[in-house]
N, C-alpha and C positions, 0 to 999 in steps of 0.2 A: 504494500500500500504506500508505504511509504518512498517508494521508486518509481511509479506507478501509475496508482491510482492521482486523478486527475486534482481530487479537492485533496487529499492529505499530501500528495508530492509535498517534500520535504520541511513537514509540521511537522513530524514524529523525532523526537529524539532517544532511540532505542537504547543508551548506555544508560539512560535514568530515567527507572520502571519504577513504578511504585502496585502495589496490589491492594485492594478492597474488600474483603469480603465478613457477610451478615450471616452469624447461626454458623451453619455447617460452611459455610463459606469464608467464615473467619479463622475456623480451624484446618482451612485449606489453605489460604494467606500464609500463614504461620509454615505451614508446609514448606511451602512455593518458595518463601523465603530463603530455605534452606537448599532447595534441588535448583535454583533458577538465578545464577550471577549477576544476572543482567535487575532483578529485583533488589534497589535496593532500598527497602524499606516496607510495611504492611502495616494495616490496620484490621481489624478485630471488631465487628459493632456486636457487643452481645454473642460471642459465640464460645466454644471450648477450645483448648489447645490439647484436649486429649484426642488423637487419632479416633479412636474406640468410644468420645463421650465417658462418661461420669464413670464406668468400669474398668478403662485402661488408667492407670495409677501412673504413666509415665507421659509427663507434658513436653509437649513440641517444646525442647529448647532455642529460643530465637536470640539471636545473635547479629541483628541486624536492626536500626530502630524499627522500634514499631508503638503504637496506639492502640490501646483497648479501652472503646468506647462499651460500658456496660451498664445494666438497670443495676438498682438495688441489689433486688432477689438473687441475682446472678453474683454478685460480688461480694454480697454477705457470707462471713461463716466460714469456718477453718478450709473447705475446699479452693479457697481464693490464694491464700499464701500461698499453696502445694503447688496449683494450676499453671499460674501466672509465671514463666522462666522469662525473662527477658536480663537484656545487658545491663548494667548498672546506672549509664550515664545515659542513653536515650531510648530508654521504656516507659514509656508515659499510660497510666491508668486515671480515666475518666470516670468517674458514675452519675449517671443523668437523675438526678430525683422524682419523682414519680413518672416514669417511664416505664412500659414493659417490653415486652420480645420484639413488639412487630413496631414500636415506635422509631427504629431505625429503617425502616419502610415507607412507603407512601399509603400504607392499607389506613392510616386513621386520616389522610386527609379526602380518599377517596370514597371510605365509609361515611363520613360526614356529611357528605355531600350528596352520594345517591345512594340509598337507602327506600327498599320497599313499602316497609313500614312507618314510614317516618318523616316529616320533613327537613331540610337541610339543617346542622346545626352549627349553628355560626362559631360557638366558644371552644367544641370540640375541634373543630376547622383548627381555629387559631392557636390553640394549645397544640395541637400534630404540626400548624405548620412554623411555629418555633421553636421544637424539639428537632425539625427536620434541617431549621436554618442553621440552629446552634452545630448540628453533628456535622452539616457540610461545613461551619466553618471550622468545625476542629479537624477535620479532617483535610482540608485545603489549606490551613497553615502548618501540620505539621508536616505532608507530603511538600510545598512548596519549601520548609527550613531544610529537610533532608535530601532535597532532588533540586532544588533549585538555589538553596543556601542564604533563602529570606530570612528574615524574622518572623517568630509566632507570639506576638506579643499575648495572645490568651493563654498560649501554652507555656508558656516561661514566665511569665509576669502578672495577671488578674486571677487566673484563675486557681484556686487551690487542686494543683495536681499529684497524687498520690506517685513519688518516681521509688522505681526499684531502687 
């Protein structure tokens, strides 16, 4: 594509990859990290870093920065310490307060809106779609500090983040 293809012709800067992924897609991120050079750096919204989920006792060790945006539920409770391997100086842990699973989705601002039983709900809207601003913007300054070498002033500076 990036040779190519006509709109991405050389947009793409393949030496610095960053990965995404939600739930099982976070615990694939983590993965990726490890099997994929050209990756340098993941994020995690809500997901496990055990291959296996909550039975496999051994967590993807990541060695690469990475982000773990999580609810509550998720990051509560001795399974957190165990879970969470990341490097010392750029592992950054997030938890969203009243958030659940699919809040790193677009399922609560799409549910709001059209709904069979119900008419649209304005506050529900707006509650998904600030949980959805806030996660893109932590995830677009910590991917732009490590792949583009900006500043994340939410992530080093206002906001209180739990670092390995």
């Amino acid at each position: 594509m990036n040779s190519h293809d006509h709109f991405w012709h050389s947009h793409l800067d393949l030496s610095k990859v960053g990965i995404v992924g939600h739930s099982m897609g976070g615990t694939t991120a983590a993965l990726a990290t490890q099997e994929e050079s050209r990756i340098l750096a993941g994020v995690n919204l809500d997901g496990s870093t055990y291959p296996g989920m909550n039975a496999d006792v051994r967590p993807v060790p990541v060695h690469k920065p990475f982000l773990f945006l999580a609810t509550e539920e998720h990051a509560s409770g001795e399974s957190r310490a165990r879970e969470y391997v990341g490097s010392e100086s750029n592992t950054y842990y997030a938890v969203m307060k009243g958030a659940d699973h699919m809040s790193f989705t677009d399922v609560g601002l799409v549910s709001s809106r059209f709904t069979r039983d119900s008419k649209p709900d304005d506050s529900t809207f707006e509650r998904a779609l600030l949980r959805i601003e806030l996660t893109r913007s932590l995830i677009q300054e910590f991917l732009g500090k490590y792949l583009k070498g900006v500043i994340a002033p939410d992530l080093d500076l206002t906001v209180q983040i739990d670092k390995k």
